[in-house]
C-alpha positions in Angstrom: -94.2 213.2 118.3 -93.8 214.3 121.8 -91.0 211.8 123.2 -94.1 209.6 124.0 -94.7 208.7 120.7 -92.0 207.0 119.3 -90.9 206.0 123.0 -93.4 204.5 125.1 -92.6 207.6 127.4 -94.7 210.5 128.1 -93.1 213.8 129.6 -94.8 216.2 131.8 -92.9 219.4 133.3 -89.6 217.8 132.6 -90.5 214.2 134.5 -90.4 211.2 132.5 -92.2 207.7 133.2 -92.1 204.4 131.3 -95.4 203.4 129.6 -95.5 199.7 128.9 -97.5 198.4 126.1 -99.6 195.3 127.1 -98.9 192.2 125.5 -102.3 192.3 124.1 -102.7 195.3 122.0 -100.1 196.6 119.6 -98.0 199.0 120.9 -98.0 201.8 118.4 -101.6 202.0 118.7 -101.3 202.2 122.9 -98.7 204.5 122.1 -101.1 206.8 120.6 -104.0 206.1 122.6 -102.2 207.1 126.0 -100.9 210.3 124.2 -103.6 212.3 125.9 -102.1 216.2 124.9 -104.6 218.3 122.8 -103.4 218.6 119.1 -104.2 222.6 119.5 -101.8 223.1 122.5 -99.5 220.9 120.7 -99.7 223.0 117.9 -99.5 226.2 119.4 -96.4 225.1 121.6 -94.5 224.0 117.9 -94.8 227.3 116.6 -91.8 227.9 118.7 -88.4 226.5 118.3 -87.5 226.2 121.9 -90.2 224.2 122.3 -89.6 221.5 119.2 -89.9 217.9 120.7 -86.4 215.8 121.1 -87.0 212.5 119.1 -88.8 209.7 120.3 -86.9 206.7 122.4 -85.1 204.5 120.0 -82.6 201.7 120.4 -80.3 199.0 119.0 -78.7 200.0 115.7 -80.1 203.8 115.1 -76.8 205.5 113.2 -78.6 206.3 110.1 -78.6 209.2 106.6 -81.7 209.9 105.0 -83.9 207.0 106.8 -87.2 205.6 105.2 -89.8 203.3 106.4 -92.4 201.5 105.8 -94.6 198.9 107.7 -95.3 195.7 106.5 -96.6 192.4 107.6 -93.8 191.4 109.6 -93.1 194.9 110.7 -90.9 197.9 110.2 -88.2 198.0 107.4 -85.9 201.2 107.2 -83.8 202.0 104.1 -80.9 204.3 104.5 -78.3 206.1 102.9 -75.0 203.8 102.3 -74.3 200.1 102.2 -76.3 199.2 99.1 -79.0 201.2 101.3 -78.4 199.7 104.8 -81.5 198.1 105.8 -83.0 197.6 109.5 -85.8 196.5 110.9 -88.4 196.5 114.1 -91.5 195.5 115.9 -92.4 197.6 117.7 -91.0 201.3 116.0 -88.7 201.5 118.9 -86.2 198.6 119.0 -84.0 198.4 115.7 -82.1 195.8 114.3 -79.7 196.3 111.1 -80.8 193.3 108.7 -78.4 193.4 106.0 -79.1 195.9 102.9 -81.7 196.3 100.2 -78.9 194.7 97.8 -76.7 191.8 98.0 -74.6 193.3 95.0 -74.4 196.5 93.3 -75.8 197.0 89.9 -73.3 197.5 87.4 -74.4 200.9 86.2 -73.9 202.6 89.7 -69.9 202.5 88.7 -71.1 205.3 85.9 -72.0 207.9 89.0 -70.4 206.6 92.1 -67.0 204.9 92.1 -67.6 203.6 95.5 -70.7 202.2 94.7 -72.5 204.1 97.2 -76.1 204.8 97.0 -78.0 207.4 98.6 -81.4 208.9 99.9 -84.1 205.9 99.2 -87.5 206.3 99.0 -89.6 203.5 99.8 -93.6 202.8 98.8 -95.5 200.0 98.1 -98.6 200.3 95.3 -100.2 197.6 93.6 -99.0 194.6 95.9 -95.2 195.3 95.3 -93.0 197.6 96.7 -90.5 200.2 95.2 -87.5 201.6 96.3 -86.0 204.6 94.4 -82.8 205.9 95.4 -79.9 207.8 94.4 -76.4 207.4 93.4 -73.7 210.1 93.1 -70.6 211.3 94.5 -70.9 214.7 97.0 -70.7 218.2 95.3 -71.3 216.6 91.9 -74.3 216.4 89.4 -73.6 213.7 87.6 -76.3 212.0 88.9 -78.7 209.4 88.7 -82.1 207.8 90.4 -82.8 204.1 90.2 -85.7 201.8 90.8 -85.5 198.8 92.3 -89.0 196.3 93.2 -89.7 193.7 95.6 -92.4 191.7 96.6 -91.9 191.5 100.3 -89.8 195.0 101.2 -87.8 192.5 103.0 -83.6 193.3 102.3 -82.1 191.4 99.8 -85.2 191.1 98.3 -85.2 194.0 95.8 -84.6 193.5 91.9 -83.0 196.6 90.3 -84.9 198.3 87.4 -82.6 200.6 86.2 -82.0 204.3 85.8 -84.8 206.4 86.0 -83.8 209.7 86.0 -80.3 211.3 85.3 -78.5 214.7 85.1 -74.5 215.8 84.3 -72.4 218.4 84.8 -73.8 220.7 82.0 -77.2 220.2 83.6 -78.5 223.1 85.8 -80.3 220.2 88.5 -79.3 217.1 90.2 -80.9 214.1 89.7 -80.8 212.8 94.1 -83.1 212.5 96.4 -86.1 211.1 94.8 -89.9 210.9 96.4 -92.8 209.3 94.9 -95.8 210.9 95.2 -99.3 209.2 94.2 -101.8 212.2 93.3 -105.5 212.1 93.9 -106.0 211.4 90.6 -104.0 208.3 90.8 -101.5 210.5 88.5 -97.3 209.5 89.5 -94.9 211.8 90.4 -91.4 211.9 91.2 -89.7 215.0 92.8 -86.0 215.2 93.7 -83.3 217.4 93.7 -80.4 219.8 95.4 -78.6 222.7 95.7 -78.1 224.1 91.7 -81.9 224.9 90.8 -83.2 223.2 93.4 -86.8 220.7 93.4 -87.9 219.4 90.8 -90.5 216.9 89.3 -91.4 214.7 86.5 -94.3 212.3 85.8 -93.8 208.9 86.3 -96.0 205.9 84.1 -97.5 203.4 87.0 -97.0 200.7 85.3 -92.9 200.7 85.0 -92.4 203.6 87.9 -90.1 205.0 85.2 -90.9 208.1 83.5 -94.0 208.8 81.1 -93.7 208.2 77.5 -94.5 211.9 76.1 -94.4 213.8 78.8 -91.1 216.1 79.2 -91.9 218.4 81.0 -89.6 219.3 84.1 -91.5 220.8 86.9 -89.6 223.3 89.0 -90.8 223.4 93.1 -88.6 224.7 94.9 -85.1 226.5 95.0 -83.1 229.4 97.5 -82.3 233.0 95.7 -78.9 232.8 98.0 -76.2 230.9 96.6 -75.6 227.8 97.1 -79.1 227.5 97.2 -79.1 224.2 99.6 -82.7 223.3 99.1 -82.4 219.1 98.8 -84.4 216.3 99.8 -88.0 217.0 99.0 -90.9 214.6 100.1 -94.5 215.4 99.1 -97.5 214.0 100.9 -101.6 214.8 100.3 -103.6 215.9 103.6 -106.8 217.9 102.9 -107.1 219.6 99.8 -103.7 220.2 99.0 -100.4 218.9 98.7 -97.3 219.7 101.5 -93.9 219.7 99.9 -91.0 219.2 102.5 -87.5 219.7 101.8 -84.4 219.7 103.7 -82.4 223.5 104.1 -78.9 224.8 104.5 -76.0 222.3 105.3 -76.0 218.8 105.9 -73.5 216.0 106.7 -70.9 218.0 109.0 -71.8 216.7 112.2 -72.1 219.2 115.3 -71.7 222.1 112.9 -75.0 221.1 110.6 -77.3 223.7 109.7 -79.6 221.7 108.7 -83.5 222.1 108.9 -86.9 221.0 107.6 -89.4 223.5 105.9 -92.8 223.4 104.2 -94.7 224.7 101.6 -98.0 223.4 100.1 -100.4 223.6 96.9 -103.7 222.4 95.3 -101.3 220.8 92.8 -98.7 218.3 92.9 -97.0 220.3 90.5 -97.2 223.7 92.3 -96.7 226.8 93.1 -95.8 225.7 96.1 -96.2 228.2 99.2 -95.1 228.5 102.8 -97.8 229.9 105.5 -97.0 233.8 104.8 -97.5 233.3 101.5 -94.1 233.5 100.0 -93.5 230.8 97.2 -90.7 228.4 97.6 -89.4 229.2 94.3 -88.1 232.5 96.0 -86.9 230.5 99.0 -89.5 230.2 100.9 -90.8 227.6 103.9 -92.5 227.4 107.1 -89.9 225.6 109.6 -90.9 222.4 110.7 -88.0 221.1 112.6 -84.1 222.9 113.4 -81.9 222.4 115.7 -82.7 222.5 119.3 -80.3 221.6 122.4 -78.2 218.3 121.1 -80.5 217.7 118.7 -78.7 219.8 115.4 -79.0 219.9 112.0 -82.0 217.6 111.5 -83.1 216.7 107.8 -83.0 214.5 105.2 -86.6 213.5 106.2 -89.6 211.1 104.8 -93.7 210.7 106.0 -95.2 208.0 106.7 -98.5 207.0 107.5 -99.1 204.4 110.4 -101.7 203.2 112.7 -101.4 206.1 115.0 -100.8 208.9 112.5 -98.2 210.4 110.3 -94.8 210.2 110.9 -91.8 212.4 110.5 -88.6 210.3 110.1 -85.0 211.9 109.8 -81.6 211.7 110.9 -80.0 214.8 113.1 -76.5 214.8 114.6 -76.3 214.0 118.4 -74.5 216.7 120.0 -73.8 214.7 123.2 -72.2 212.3 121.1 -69.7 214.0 118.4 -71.6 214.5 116.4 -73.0 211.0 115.3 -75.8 210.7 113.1 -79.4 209.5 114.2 -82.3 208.3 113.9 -85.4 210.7 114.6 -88.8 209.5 114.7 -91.6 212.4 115.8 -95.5 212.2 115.1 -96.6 214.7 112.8 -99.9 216.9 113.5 -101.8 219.5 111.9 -103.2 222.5 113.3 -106.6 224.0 112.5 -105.3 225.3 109.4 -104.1 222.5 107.8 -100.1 223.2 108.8 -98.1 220.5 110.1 -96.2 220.3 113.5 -94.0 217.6 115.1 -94.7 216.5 118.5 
């Protein structure tokens, strides 16, 4: 999204001026209709990194890993990494509040991956008038791993009831069981991808009516993964436009502040299961991935991302690290296009 569109702000040749909402309409959706740029010049101008967009305008409480969000009745909730998955919410997708967490105490099974009781990366959905949150809990470098599930009625923080492990790897596996992403398929088939570093991406089939995983079905779908060692591939989030299926991931390093390397590729298929290719053709097994978003003036290392869909389009939301302020991890909110060719672009 062009700074506009998360902002209320729309930039031309480097001016800026304040576009206020009327009380009247919703904002998001003035937001998008005063957004005026042609998707193929916005396109065209992504295909470059010097001219990737800076995140749109957000305020209040915005120091946020992995963010994920959703809309509901009452607004915007965003999970995000830490805190029992620190929880904050908005009106208007610019303003931001931190409400508390997703949980008011830690299941006791987190103790078996993370001694701090510290969970990571959630993925929030809602499907079937409830909502799910999976997430992961670890400890950093280490595969002994696991996803959980929790549900809730509302989305609302404190709301969520835990469901358990999902998924899980150890030490002898050869993936990582973090980072999980549901994805819904046009068949109405559930998927859940996750991993990092080791083998990289990876999937199994989920049974709708428990979100855990499908009686019968084994099978352990391989996405993704780098041919260089360490083969930092992580944080995979699949979403359907069109006829096929866009796989992004997060690449290189995260989580060391001005010196991040962090970046967001894609790849897509016809299948949710794969293989998965970037726009040259080269297959994300064999490290492939069109670049999406990198780092660009004090914006650096941005990643860790989810889509969502909202009144005025898809969104890509991420954290970066905010040069001009040592450093600290943010929020990042930028609409996400796609070009007469069915790619995606951020502006």
């Amino acid at each position: 999204m062009s700074s506009g569109a998360a902002s209320g702000r729309r930039t031309t040749n480097g001016g800026t001026r304040r576009l206020r909402p009327s009380p009247k309409e919703d904002p998001v959706r003035r937001l998008s209709r005063l957004i005026g740029t042609s998707s193929a010049v916005l396109a065209l101008l992504a295909s470059t990194a010097f001219a990737y967009p800076n995140p749109g305008h957000v305020t209040g409480d915005v120091v946020v890993h992995d963010p994920t969000m959703i809309r509901t009745s009452t607004g915007y909730v965003l999970y995000s990494t830490h805190g029992y998955l620190e929880a904050r919410t908005s009106t208007d997708r610019i303003a931001f509040s931190r409400a508390g967490s997703a949980f008011r105490t830690p299941p006791s099974w987190w103790r078996t991956y993370s001694s701090g009781n510290d969970p990571w990366a959630p993925d929030i959905s809602q499907h079937g008038g409830r909502y799910l949150l999976y997430y992961a809990v670890s400890s950093f470098g280490s595969n002994h791993s696991a996803i959980g599930l929790a549900t809730s009625s509302t989305g609302q923080p404190g709301s969520w009831t835990d469901q358990g492990v999902v998924y899980a790897t150890t030490t002898s596996s050869d993936h990582n069981a973090i980072d999980p992403n549901l994805l819904v398929d046009s068949s109405g088939r559930w998927w859940l991808s996750f991993g990092s570093h080791w083998t990289g991406i990876r999937m199994i089939r989920l049974d709708p009516s428990t979100g855990k995983r499908l009686p019968g079905d084994g099978t352990l779908h391989h996405l993704a993964t780098r041919p260089d060692a360490p083969r930092a591939v992580e944080a995979p989030h699949i979403v359907r436009h069109g006829d096929h299926y866009y796989l992004f991931a997060s690449y290189d390093q995260c989580c060391a502040g001005t010196s991040s390397t962090y970046k967001v590729k894609v790849g897509r298929s016809t299948s949710p299961t794969g293989p998965y290719v970037d726009r040259s053709g080269r297959s994300m097994l064999s490290g492939g991935g069109t670049p999406v978003l990198e780092t660009h003036g004090r914006i650096i290392g941005p990643g860790g991302q989810s889509i969502m869909q909202d009144v005025d389009g898809d969104l890509l939301v991420y954290h970066y690290y905010d040069g001009a302020a040592n450093g600290t991890p943010k929020l990042g909110i930028n609409l996400l296009g796609w070009d007469s060719d069915g790619w995606p672009y951020v502006y």
